[in-house]
C-alpha positions in Angstrom: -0.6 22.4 2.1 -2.5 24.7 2.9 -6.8 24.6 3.0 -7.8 28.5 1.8 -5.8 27.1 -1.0 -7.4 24.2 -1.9 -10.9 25.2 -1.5 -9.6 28.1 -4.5 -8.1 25.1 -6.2 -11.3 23.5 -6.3 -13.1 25.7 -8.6 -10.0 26.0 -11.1 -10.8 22.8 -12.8 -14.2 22.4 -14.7 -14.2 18.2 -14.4 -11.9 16.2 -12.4 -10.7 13.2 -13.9 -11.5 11.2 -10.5 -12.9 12.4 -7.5 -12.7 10.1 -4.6 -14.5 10.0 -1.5 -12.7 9.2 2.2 -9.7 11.0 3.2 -8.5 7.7 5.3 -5.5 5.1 4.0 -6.9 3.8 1.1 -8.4 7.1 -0.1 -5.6 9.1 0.4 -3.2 6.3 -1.2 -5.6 6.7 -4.5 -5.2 10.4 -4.4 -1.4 9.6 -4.4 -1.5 6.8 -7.0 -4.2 9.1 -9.2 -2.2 12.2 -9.3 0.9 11.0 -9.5 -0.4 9.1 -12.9 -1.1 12.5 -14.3 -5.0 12.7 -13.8 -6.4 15.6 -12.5 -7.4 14.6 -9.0 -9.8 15.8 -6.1 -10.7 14.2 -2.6 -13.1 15.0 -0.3 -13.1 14.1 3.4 -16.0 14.5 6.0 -14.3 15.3 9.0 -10.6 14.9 9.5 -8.0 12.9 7.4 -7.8 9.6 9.3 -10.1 10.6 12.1 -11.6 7.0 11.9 -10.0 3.7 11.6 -6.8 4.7 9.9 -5.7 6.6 12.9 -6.6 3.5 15.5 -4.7 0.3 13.9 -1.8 -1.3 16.0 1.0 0.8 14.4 2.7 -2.2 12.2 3.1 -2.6 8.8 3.2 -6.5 8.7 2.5 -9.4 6.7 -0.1 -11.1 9.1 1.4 -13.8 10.7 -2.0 -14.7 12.0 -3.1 -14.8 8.6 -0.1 -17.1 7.8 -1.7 -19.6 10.1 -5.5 -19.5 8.5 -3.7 -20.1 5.1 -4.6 -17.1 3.5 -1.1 -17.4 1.4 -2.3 -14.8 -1.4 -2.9 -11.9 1.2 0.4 -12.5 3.4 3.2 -12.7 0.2 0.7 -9.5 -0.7 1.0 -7.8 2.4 4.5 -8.8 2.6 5.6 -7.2 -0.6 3.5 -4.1 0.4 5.5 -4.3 3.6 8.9 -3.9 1.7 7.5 -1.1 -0.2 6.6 1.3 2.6 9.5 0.7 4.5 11.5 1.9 1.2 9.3 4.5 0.2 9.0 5.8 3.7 11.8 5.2 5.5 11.2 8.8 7.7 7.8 6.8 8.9 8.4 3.2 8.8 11.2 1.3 10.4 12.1 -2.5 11.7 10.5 -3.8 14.4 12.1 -6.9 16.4 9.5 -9.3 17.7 9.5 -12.2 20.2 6.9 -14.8 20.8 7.4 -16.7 24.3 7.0 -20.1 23.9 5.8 -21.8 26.8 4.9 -25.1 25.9 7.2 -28.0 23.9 5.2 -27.8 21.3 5.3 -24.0 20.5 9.2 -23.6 19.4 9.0 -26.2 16.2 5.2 -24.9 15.3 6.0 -21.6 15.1 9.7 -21.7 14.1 8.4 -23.6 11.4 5.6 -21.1 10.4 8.0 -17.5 10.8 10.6 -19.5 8.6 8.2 -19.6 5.9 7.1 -16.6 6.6 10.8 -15.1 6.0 10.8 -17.2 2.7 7.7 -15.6 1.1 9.3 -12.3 1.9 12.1 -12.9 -0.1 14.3 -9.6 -1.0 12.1 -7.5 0.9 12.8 -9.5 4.1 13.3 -7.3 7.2 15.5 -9.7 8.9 15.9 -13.8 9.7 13.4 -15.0 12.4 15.9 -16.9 14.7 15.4 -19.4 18.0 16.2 -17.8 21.4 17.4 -19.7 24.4 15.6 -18.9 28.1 18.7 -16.8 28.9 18.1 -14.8 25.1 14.7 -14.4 25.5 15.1 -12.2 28.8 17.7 -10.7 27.6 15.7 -9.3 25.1 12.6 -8.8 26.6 13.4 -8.7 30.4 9.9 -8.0 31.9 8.5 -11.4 30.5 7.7 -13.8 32.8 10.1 -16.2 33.4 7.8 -19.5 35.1 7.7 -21.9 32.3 9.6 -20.3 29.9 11.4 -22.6 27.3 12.8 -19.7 25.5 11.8 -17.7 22.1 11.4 -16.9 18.5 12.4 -13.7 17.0 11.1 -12.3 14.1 10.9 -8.8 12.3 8.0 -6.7 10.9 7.4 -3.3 10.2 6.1 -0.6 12.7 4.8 3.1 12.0 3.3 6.2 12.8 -0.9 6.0 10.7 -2.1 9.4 11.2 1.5 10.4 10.6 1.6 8.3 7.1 -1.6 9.7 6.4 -1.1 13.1 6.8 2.0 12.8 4.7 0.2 11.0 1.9 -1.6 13.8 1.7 0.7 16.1 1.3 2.1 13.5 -1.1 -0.7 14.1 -3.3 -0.5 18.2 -3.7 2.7 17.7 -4.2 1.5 15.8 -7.5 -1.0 18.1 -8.0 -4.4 17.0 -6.2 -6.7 18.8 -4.0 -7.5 16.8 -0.8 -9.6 18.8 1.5 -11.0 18.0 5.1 -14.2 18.6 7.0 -15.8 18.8 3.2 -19.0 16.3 3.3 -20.3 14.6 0.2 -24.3 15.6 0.4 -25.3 13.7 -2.8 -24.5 12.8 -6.1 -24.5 15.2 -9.7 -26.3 12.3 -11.8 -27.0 12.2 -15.6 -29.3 9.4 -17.4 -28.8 7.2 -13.6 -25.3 7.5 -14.2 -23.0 9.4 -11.3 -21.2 12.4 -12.8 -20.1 14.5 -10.0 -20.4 15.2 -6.0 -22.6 17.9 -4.3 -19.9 19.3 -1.6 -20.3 21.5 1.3 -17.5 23.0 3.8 -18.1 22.3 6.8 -15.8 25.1 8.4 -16.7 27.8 6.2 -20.3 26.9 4.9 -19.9 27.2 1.0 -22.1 24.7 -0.9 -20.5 23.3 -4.5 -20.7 21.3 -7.2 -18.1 19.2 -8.1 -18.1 17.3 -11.6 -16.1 14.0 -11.8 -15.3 11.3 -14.9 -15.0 8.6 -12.0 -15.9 8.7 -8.4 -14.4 6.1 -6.0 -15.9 5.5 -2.4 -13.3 4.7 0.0 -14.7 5.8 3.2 -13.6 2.5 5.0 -16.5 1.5 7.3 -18.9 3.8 6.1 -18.6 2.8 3.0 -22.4 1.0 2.9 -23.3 4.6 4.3 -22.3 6.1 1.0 -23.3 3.1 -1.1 -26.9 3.7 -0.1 -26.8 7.8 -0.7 -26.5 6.3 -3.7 -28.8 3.7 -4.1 -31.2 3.6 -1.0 -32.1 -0.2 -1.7 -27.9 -1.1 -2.0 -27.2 -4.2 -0.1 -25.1 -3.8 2.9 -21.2 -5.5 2.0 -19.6 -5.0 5.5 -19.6 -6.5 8.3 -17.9 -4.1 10.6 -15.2 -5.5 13.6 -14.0 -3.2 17.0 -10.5 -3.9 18.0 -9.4 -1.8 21.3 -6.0 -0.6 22.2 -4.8 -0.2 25.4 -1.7 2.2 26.2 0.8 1.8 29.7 3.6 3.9 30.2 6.8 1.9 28.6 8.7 0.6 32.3 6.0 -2.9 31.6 7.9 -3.7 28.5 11.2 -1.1 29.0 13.0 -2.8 25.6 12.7 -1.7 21.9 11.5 -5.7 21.0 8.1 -6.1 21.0 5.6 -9.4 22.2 3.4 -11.5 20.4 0.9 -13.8 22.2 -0.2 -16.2 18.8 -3.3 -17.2 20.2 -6.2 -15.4 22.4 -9.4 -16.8 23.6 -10.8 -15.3 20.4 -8.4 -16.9 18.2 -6.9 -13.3 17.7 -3.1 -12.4 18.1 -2.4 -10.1 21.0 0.5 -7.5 20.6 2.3 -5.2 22.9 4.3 -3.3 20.9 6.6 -0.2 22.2 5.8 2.6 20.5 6.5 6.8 21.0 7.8 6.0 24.3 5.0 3.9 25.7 3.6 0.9 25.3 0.6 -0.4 23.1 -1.5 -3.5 23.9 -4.1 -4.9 21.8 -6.5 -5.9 20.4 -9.9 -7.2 20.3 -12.2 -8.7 17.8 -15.8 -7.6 18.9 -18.7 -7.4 16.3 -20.4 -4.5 15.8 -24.0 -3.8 15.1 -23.7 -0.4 14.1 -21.0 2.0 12.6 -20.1 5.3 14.5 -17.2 8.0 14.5 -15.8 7.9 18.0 -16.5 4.0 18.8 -16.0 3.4 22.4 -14.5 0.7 24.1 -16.5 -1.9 26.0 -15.4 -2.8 29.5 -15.4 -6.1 28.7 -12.9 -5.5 26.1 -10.8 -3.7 28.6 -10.4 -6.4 31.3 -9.9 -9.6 27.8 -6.9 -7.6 27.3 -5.4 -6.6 30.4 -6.1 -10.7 32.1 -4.3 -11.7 28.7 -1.3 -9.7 29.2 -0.7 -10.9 32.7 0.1 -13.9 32.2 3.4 -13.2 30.2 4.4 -9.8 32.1 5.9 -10.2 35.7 4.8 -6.6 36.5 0.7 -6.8 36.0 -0.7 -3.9 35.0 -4.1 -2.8 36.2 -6.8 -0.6 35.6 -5.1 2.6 36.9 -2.6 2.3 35.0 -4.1 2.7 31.9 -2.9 5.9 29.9 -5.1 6.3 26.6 -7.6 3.5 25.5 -8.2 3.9 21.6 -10.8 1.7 19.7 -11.1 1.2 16.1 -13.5 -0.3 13.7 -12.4 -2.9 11.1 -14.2 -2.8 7.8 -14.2 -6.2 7.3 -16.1 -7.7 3.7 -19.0 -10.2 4.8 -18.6 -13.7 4.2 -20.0 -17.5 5.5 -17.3 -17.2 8.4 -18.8 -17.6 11.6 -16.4 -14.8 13.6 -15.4 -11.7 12.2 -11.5 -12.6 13.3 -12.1 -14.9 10.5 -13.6 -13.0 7.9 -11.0 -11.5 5.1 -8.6 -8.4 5.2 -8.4 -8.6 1.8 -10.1 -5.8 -0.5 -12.9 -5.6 -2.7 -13.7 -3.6 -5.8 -17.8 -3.2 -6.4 -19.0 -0.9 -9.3 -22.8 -0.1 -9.0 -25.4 0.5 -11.6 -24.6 4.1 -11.5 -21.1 3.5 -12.0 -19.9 4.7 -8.1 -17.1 2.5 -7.4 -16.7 1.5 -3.9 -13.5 -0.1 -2.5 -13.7 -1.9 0.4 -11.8 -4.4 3.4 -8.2 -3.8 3.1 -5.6 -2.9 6.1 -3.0 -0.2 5.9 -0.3 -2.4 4.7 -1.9 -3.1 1.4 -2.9 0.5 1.2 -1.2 1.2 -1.6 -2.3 -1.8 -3.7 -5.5 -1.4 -3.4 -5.1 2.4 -4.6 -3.6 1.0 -7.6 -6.4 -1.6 -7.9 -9.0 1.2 -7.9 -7.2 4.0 -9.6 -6.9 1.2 -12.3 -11.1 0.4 -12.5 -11.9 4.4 -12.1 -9.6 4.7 -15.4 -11.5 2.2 -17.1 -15.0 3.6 -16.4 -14.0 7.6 -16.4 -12.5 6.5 -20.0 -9.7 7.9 -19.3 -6.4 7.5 -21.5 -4.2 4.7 -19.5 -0.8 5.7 -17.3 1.0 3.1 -15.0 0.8 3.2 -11.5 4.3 5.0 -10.2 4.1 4.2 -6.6 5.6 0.6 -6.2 8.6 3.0 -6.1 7.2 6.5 -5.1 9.2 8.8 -2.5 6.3 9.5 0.1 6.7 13.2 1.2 9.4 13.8 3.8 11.3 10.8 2.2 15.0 10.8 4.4 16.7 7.6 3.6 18.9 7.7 7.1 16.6 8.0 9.8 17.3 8.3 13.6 13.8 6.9 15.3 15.6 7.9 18.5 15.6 11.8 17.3 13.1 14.5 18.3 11.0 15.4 15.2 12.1 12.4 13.4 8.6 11.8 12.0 8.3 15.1 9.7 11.5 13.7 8.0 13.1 16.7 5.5 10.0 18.7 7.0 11.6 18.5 9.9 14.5 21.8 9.4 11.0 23.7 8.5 9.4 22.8 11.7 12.8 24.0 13.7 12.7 27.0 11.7 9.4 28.0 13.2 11.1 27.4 16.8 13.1 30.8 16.2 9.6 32.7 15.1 9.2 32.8 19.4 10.7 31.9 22.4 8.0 29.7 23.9 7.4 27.2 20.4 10.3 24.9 21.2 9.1 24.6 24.5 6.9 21.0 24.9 3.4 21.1 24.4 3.0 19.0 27.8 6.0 18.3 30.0 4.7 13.9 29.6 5.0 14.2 25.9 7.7 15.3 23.8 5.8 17.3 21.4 6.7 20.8 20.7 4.3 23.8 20.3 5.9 24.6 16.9 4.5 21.7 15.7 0.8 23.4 16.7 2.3 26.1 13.9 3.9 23.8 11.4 0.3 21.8 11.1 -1.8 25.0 11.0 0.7 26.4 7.9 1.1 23.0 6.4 -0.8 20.3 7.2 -4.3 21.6 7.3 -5.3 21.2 10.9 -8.5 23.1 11.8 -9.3 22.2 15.3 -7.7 20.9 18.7 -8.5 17.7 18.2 -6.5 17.5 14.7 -3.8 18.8 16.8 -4.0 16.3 20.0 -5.2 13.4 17.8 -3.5 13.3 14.8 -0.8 15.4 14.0 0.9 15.1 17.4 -0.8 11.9 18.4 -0.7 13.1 22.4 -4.6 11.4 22.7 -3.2 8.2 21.8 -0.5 8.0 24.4 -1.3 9.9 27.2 -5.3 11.4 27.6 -4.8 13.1 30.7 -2.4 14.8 29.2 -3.9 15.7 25.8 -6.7 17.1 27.8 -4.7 19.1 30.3 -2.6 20.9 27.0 -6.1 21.7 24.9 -6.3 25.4 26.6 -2.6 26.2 25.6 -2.8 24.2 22.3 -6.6 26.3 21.6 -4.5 29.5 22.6 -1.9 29.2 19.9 -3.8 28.2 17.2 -6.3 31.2 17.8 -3.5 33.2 17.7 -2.2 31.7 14.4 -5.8 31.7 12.7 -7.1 35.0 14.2 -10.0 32.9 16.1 -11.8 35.0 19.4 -12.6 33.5 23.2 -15.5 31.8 22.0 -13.7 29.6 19.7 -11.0 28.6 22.1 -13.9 28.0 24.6 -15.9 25.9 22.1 -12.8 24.0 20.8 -11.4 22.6 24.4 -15.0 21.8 26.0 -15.6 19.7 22.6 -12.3 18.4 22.8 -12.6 17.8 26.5 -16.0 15.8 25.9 -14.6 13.6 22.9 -10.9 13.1 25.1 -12.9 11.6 28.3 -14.2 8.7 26.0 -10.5 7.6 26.1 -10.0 7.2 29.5 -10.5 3.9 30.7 
C-alpha cells in the first residue's frame, strides 16, 4: 500500500461508483464493505487515517455494559454481535479480555451478577466467555493491587480489547487489497455539483500540492465529528446534528494493575463507567464525559478531567497513582447524535444515516464496535442513490488483512499478523532495524520501514502516533525517539536536514500536549 501509487490510481478511473469522505473507522470500514461488493471505490482523508477519534477510544471492542443498564437493548445485542464478528475476522487484532468489577457494597454482587448474566445471554454463540461470581480471596487473586478494605469479592466477565489505529490501518490495507484507493493528507475543498445535485469532490494533496477533480455516483461523509463541518461545505445553512463529547485517557506504567484482568468501576460521579484496562504493557485509565463547545484536531485535556480520573481510581487501587506518574494523557472527542438528554453520557452511540438535498450522505454517531454495521448501513443507502446495480455486503464474514487465526498477544510483532515475516524480513536489510526504536517501548525501527513501504506513513507523527502507537503509552519517550525515527525515514524517502528539522520540532510541539 503504497501512496505514489494511489494518487496514479486516482486518475485511472473516469467515475467512482462511491467516494467517501473520512479515513477514520466508519469510513474506512465503508471502503472495505464498498470494494469488497465489487464497486469501484475511492476515499479521501484530510490528514492521517485515524488521527482523530478512532485512534483515542479505550481499546475494547464491547457490547456496552453501561448501555446495558440505560436499556438501550437494540444497541448492546448490536454491538455484541459486532463484537463476535471482529474478534473472528481479526483475530491478529482483537482478542479476550477478562474483566472484574469490585463489589463493595451488599447490594452490588446480585445487581450486577444479574445484569452481566444477561448480558452473556444476548451474546449467545458469539459469547466470549461466562461472567462468573468471585470470592474476596478470587478477586485478589486475580487482580492483586485492588484494594482489599471493604471488599466482598467480584464478578468476572469478558469483552473484547484491541489495537484502533492498528485496526484502522489494516482496514485500509483491507480495502486495496479489494481494489479501492484510500489516500491520506488529501482534503476535500468542495463539491463537483450538477442541477444542486453532488456529483464529485474537488481534492487537493496536501504533501505534494496537486489539485483534482474527482467524479463520484455517491459520496458518503463519514468524517466522525467533523462531520457538521462537511455538512455545511455543502449547504452553509445545514443544521448542526452533533453534539460533540471529550473523554480523556490516562496512561501508568503496568506495576498499578501488574495482571492481564482488567477493572471496571460501574458508576462515576458522571454516571460514566471508568476502566483501567492493561494494554501494550501499561495501563489505560479512563474516561471522561465533558461537553464540548467546539470541535478541533488535537483536543486537549482539561485539568479538571485529569484529577476526576486519578481521585476515582484511588479508591479501588492500594498503590495511588499521582500526577507524576502519568505516562501519556490522550483525549478524544465523541461524536455523539443530539437528542432531549440532558448529559451527553446519555445521549446515543447509535448511528445515524442523513441524505441532504443535494444527495451528500452523511453518517453519523456510532463507536468502533459497530464499525462495520454501520459501513454496511451506508454502503447500502449510497447504492440506492448512486443507482447502482445491488451486491450483498461480504464482511459479516470478511478476513481483515493480516488475518492469523492462532495468535500469540504475548509475541513481539504480533499486531502485523501474516505481515509480520515481511516486517522481519526488512530486519536483515541493516543491522541497526531490529534494534528498538526506544529502549521503554518494544517497537522496532523496521517497523519505521515496513510503514513507509506499506502502510503509507508520511510524517513522524504517523510513525509515533499511529503505526507504532509509542505517543499513546509513553510521551516522553515518543518525543525523545522523533530525531532517530525523522533520521530513518529521510533516509527511506530521500527527504534533506530541513525536513527532519521541521518534522521533530512539529512533532515535538503536538507530543507536549500529551504530557500531563
Amino acid at each position: 500500500m503504497r501512496r505514489m501509487d494511489m494518487i496514479r490510481s486516482l486518475t485511472d478511473v473516469q467515475e467512482w461508483d462511491v467516494c467517501i469522505i473520512g479515513g477514520g473507522a466508519t469510513g474506512l470500514g465503508a471502503a472495505v464493505d464498498a470494494a469488497s461488493r465489487g464497486y469501484k471505490t475511492i476515499l479521501f482523508e484530510k490528514y492521517d487515517f485515524a488521527k482523530g477519534t478512532s485512534s483515542r477510544s479505550t481499546k475494547l471492542v464491547h457490547g456496552g455494559v453501561r448501555y446495558l443498564a440505560q436499556l438501550n437493548i437494540k444497541l448492546v445485542l448490536e454491538a455484541l454481535n459486532e463484537r463476535g464478528r471482529m474478534l473472528k475476522n481479526a483475530p491478529h487484532l482483537v482478542k479476550n479480555q477478562s474483566f472484574v468489577i469490585p463489589n463493595y457494597e451488599w447490594w452490588e454482587y446480585p445487581y450486577y451478577g444479574i445484569g452481566l448474566k444477561a448480558y452473556d445471554w444476548m451474546a449467545g454463540s458469539l459469547g466470549l466467555g461466562p461472567s462468573e461470581f468471585l470470592s474476596v480471596e478470587e478477586t485478589l487473586a486475580a487482580v492483586p493491587t485492588l484494594d482489599p478494605e471493604g471488599l466482598r469479592g467480584g464478578i468476572r466477565y469478558h469483552d473484547g480489547q484491541f489495537d484502533d489505529a492498528r485496526m484502522a490501518i489494516h482496514l485500509a490495507m483491507t480495502a486495496v487489497d479489494h481494489g479501492a484507493v484510500v489516500l491520506n493528507y488529501f482534503p476535500v475543498e468542495g463539491f463537483i455539483k450538477s442541477k444542486d445535485v453532488i456529483r464529485g469532490v474537488r481534492v487537493k494533496d496536501a504533501i505534494g500540492g496537486e489539485s483534482y477533480e474527482v467524479l463520484a455516483k455517491a459520496v458518503i461523509n463519514a468524517t466522525g465529528v467533523f462531520s457538521d463541518e462537511v455538512r455545511k461545505m455543502d449547504d452553509p445553512y445545514a443544521e448542526e446534528q452533533l453534539s460533540p463529547s471529550q473523554g480523556i485517557h490516562l496512561v501508568l506504567d503496568a506495576d498499578f494493575l501488574p495482571a492481564d484482568t482488567a477493572i471496571l468501576i460501574p458508576r462515576t460521579d458522571d454516571g460514566r463507567v471508568l476502566f483501567a484496562v492493561p494494554w501494550h504493557h501499561k495501563l489505560i485509565i479512563g474516561t471522561t464525559d465533558t461537553p464540548m463547545d467546539r470541535v478541533t484536531v488535537e483536543p486537549k485535556a482539561l485539568e479538571a478531567e485529569i484529577e476526576f480520573v486519578l481521585e476515582h481510581i484511588r479508591h479501588y487501587l492500594t498503590k495511588d497513582p499521582k500526577h507524576e506518574d502519568i505516562r501519556t494523557v490522550f483525549c478524544g472527542l465523541r461524536p455523539l447524535v443530539k437528542g432531549a438528554a440532558k448529559t451527553t453520557s446519555s445521549l446515543s452511540r447509535d448511528h445515524n444515516i442523513t441524505i441532504s438535498y443535494s444527495e451528500l450522505i452523511s453518517i453519523t454517531g456510532g463507536k468502533w464496535t459497530t464499525y462495520r454495521k454501520m459501513a454496511e448501513d451506508v454502503v447500502d443507502v449510497a447504492i440506492q442513490k448512486g443507482q447502482l446495480i445491488f451486491a450483498k455486503s461480504e464482511t459479516s464474514s470478511l478476513p481483515i488483512h493480516g488475518y492469523q487465526h492462532e495468535t500469540d498477544f504475548n509475541s513481539p510483532l504480533y499486531y502485523y499478523g501474516t505481515d509480520k515475516a515481511e516486517v522481519e524480513k526488512i530486519c536483515l536489510e541493516h543491522p541497526a532495524w531490529k534494534e528498538r526504536i526506544h529502549p521503554h517501548l518494544d517497537y522496532i525501527q523496521a517497523e519505521i520501514i515496513w510503514s513507509i513501504r506499506s502502510e503509507m506513513s508520511q510524517t513522524v507523527e504517523d510513525v509515533l502516533a499511529r503505526r507504532t502507537r509509542m505517543l499513546f503509552l509513553d510521551a516522553h519517550a515518543a518525543i525523545e525517539s522523533a530525531p532517530l525515527v525523522a533520521r530513518i525515514m529521510a533516509k527511506e524517502m530521500k527527504r534533506d536536514e530541513n525536513w527532519i528539522r521541521e518534522q521533530v520540532d512539529a512533532f515535538r510541539n503536538l507530543a507536549m500536549q500529551y504530557l500531563p
